[in-house]
C-alpha positions as CSV (number, residue, x, y, z in Angstrom):
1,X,8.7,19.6,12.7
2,X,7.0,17.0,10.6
3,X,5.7,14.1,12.7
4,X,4.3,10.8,11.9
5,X,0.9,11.7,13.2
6,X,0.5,14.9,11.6
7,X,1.9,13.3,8.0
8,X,-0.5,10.7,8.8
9,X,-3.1,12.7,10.0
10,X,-3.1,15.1,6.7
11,X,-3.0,12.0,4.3
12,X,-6.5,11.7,2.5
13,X,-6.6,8.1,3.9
14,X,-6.4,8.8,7.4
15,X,-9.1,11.8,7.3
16,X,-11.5,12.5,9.8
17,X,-9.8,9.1,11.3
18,X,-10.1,9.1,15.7
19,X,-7.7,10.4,17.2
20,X,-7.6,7.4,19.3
21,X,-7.1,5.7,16.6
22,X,-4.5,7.4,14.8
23,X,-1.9,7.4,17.9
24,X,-2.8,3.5,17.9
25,X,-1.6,3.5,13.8
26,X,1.1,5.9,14.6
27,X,2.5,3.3,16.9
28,X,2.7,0.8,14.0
29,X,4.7,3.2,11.5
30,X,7.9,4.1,11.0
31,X,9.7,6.2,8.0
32,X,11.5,3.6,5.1
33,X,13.5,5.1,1.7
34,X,14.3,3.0,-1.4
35,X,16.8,3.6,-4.2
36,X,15.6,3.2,-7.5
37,X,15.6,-0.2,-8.7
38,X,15.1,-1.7,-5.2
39,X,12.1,-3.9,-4.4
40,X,10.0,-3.2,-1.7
41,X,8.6,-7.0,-1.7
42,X,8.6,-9.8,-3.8
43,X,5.1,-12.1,-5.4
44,X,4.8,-14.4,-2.3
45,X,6.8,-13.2,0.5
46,X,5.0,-12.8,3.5
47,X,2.9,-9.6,3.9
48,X,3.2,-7.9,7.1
49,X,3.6,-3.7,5.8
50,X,1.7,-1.4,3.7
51,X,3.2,2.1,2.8
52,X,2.0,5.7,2.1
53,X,4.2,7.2,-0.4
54,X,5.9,10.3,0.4
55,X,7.8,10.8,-2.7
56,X,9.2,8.9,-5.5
57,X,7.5,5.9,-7.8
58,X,7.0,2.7,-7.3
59,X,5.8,0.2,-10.0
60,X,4.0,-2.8,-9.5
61,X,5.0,-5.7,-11.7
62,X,3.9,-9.2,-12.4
63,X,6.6,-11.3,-13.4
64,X,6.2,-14.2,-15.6
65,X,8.7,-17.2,-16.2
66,X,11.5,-16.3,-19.0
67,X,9.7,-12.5,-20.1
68,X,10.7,-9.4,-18.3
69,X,8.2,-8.5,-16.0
70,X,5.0,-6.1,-16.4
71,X,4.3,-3.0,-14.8
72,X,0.3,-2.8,-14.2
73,X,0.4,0.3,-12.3
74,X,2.5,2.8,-11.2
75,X,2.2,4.6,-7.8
76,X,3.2,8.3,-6.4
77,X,3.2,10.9,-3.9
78,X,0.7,10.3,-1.5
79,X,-0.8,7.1,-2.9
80,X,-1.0,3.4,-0.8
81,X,0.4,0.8,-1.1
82,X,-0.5,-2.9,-0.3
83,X,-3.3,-4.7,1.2
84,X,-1.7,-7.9,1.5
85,X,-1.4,-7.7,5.1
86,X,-5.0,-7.3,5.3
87,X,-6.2,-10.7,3.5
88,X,-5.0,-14.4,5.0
89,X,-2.7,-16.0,3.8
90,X,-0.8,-12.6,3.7
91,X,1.1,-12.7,0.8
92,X,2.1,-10.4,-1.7
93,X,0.7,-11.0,-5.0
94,X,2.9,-8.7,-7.5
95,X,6.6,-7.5,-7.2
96,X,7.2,-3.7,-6.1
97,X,9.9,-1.8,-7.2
98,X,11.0,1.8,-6.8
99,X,11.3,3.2,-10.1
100,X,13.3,6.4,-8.5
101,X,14.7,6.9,-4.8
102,X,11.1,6.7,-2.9
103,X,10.4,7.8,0.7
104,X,7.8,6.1,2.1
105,X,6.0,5.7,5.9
106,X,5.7,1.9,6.1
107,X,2.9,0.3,8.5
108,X,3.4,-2.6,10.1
109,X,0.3,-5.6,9.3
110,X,1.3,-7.5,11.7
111,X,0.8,-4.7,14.8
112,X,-2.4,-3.3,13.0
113,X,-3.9,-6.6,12.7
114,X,-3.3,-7.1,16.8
115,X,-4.6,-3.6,17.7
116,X,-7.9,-4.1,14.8
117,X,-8.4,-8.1,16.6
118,X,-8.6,-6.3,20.2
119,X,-10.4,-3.6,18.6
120,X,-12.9,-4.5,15.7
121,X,-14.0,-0.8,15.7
122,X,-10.7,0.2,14.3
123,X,-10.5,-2.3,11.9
124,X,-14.0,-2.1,10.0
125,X,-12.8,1.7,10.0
126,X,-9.2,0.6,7.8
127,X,-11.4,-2.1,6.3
128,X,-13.7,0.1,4.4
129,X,-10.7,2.6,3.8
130,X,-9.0,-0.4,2.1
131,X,-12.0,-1.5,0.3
132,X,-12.2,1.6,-1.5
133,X,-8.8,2.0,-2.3
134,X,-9.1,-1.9,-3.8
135,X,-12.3,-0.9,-6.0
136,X,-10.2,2.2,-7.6
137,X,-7.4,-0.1,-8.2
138,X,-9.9,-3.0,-10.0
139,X,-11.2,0.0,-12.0
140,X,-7.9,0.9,-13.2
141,X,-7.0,-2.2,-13.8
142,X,-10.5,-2.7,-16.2
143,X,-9.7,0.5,-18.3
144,X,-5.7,-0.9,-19.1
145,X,-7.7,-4.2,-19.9
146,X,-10.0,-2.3,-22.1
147,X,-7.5,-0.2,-23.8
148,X,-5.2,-3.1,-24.1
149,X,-8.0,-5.7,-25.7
150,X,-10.9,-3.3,-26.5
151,X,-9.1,-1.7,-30.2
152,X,-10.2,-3.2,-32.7
């Protein structure tokens, strides 16, 4: 039987994670599905989740007064989702929609944050996790801006 800790224990993110640790995340997540179409947040709601996608897409959009919104990335199996929760004021800064019926392990910011204030080990550890997910999605997001404005 598939359990929270061993899905999140086999996910690239959590690797080579404490075990501690991971039964302290484990506590803070619980399994979410989306039918296509639905958001998952909304620009400026509070931020209090990330998700690990198990299956299905999600799209991240940037909506814009009176234009349709703007998909500037697409996510998948096994990808992450959201470090809002991480950064005060904790707010979500695009919209995220499923594109198809997405099942996803959702982790709750607000219960991290607690367990990473009474334990700054833990949260240096999903810091630097974070920060490298957040320099692969600022490189992604140069190469659309450069295949978008670099043609000439």
């Amino acid at each position: 039987m598939e359990t929270l800790e061993r899905i999140l224990s086999g996910h690239p993110f959590f690797e080579g994670l404490a075990e501690p640790y991971l039964k302290l995340i484990v506590g803070c997540a619980s399994n979410v599905r989306f039918a296509a179409g639905e958001f998952l947040f909304r620009t400026g709601e509070e931020a209090n989740e990330f998700f690990l996608v198990r299956s299905g897409r999600i799209a991240l959009e940037v909506a814009a007064p009176g234009r349709p919104a703007v998909a500037v990335q697409t996510l998948g199996e096994g990808e992450i989702l959201g470090w809002s929760w991480l950064v005060p004021p904790y707010h979500w800064m695009f919209d995220a929609r499923a594109v198809e019926p997405t099942r996803a392990i959702a982790l709750d910011g607000r219960c991290l944050r607690g367990k990473c204030e009474s334990d700054h080990d833990l949260g240096y550890e999903l810091l630097k996790r974070f920060a490298h997910i957040m320099e692969q999605r600022l490189r992604a997001a140069r190469l659309q801006l450069l295949d978008v404005y670099g043609k000439e």
